[in-house]
N, C-alpha and C positions, 0 to 999 in steps of 0.2 A: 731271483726268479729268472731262469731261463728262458728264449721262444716258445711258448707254447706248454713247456711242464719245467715241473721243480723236483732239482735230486734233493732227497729226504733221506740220505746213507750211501758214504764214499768211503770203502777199506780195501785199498790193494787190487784186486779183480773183482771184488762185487761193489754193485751198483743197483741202488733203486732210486726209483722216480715218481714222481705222481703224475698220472696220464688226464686229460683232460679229456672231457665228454667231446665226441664226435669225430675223433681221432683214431684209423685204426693203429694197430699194436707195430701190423707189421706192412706191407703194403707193395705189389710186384713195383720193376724198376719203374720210374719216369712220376711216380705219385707220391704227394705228401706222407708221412707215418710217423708215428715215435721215435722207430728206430733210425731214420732219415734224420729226424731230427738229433737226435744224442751222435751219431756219425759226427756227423756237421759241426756241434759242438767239441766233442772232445779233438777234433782237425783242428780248432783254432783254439783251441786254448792248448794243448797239449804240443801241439805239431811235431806228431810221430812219424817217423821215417817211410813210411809205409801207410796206407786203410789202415783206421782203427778196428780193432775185431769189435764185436759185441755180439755173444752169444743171449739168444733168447730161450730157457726154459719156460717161458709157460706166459699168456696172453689175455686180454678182456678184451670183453665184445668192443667195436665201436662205438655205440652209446653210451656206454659206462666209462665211469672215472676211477681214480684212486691206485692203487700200490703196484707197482710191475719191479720184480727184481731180474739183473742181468748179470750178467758172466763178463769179463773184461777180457779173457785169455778160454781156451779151450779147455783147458785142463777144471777152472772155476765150473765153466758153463755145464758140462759133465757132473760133475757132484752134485749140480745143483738140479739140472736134470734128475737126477737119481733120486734125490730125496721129493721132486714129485711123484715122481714112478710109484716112489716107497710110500706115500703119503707122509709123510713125517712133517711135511711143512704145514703149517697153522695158518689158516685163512680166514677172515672172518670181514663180513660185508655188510651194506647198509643196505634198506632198501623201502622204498616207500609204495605200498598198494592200492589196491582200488579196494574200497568195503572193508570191513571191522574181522579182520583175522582171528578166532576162536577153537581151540582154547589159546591162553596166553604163551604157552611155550609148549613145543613140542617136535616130534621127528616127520619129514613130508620121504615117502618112499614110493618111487616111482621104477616103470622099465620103458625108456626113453630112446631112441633112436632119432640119426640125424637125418632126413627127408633126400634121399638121391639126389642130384643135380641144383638141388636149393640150399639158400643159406637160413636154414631153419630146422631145427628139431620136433619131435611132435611124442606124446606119451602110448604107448601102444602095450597093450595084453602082454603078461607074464611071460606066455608062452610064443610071442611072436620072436624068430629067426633070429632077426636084427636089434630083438632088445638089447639092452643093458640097463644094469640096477643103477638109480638114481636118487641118494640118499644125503640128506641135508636135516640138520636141528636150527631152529627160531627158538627168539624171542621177541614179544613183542616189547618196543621201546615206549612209543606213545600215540595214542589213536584220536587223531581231531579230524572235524570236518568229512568224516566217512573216511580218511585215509590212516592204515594202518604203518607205522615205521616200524620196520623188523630190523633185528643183528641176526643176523645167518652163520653157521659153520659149515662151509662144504666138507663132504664126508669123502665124495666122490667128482668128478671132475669133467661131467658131460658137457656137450654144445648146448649152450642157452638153457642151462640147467635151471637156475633160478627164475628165468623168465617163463620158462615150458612149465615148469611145478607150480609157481604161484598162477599162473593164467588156466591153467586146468581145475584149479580149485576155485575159482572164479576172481581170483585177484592179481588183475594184471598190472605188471608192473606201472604207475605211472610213466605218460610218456610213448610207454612200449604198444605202439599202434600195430604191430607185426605179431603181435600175438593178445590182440583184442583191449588197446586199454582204450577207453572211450577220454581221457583227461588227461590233458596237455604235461610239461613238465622242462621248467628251465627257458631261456628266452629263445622266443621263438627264431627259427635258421631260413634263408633262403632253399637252401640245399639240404632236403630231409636227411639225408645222410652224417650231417653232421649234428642233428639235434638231440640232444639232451634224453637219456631215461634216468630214473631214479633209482639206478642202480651203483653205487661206490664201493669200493674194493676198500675196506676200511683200516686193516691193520696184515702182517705179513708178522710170521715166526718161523726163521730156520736156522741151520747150522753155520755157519761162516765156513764156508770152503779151503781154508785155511789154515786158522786159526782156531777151527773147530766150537768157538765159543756161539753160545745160541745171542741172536741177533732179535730183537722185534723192531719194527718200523709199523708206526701208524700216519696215516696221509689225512689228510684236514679237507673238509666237506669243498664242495666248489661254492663261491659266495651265494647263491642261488637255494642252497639247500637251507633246512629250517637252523635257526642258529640253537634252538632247544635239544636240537638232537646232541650235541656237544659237552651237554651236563643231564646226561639221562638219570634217570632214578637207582641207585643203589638196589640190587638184586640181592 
């Protein structure tokens, strides 16, 4: 276990990690991040001639947890880039709601746009300018106590995609008080900004930059999450 998260896949120029809730991904100079963090370590375990590079293809919100892959070299970072672009990469997330989600699996299609000068997205009309399509499949895992635990595939890769689609159907993410969830989630923080939604990045699929061979990494709940979600029910 490292400061703060844990690599879960180390081959050559890629790199994944699991990011811990309240963390952002990336973060201007002078402030704590992930990327701060993985720097920092591979300087002293490595002590490379120079700044370590780490290329960042693709990021979670700060409240969320779970899988972030990175690029070690430029050339890595680029492919990997690329196969987000291409969507080819396999994503798939946990997520715990407010209210009993109905039916038990199915596709949420939205046209979602990110809100000008804020750090927030909002669902808006087919035909409005600044839309864009917002497409994601559930499954429902296991529904106690009014809370729904869903597995997600994003299709597509908007700002606060997950959180804008469930909280427009009226199920906001636990936690996610920024997009109306009225129920706490995770131990509580002095500094809201670092606290906890019940959103996890649960498993990553992509090509090795490389090696070309397909890679999957799945990242383990933070201890806070329900331990049942771990052995769900055979689909």
């Amino acid at each position: 276990m490292e400061p703060g998260f844990q690599i879960l896949y180390e081959d050559g120029p890629c790199l994944v990690v699991s990011k811990p809730p309240g963390l952002p991904t990336q973060a201007p100079p002078g402030i704590d991040s992930l990327e701060v963090r993985i720097k920092a370590l591979l300087l002293q375990r490595d002590r490379p001639p120079g700044k370590p590079y780490l290329g960042v293809p693709h990021r979670l919100d700060r409240p969320a947890s779970g899988v972030i892959v990175f690029g070690r070299n430029t050339r890595a970072a680029r492919r990997l880039s690329r196969q987000f672009e291409r969507r080819t990469i396999k994503k798939l997330y946990w997520a715990g709601v407010e209210g009993v989600v109905s039916p038990a699996c199915g596709t949420w299609e939205d046209y979602v746009r990110k809100v000008p000068g804020e750090a927030r997205a909002e669902v808006v009309a087919a035909d409005h300018p600044e839309g864009r399509i917002a497409r994601l499949h559930y499954r429902v895992m296991l529904v106690e106590e009014d809370v729904t635990w869903l597995e997600i595939q994003l299709l597509t890769g908007r700002t606060h995609q997950i959180r804008i689609q469930a909280a427009s159907r009226g199920h906001p993410v636990l936690g996610d008080w920024q997009y109306g969830a009225t129920r706490g989630f995770g131990p509580p923080c002095d500094d809201p900004r670092q606290q906890a939604i019940a959103l996890h990045a649960r498993s990553i699929e992509f090509i090795h930059p490389v090696t070309k061979q397909p890679v999957y990494v799945e990242a383990p709940t933070p201890d806070f999450w329900p331990e049942r979600l771990n052995s769900p029910p055979a689909w």
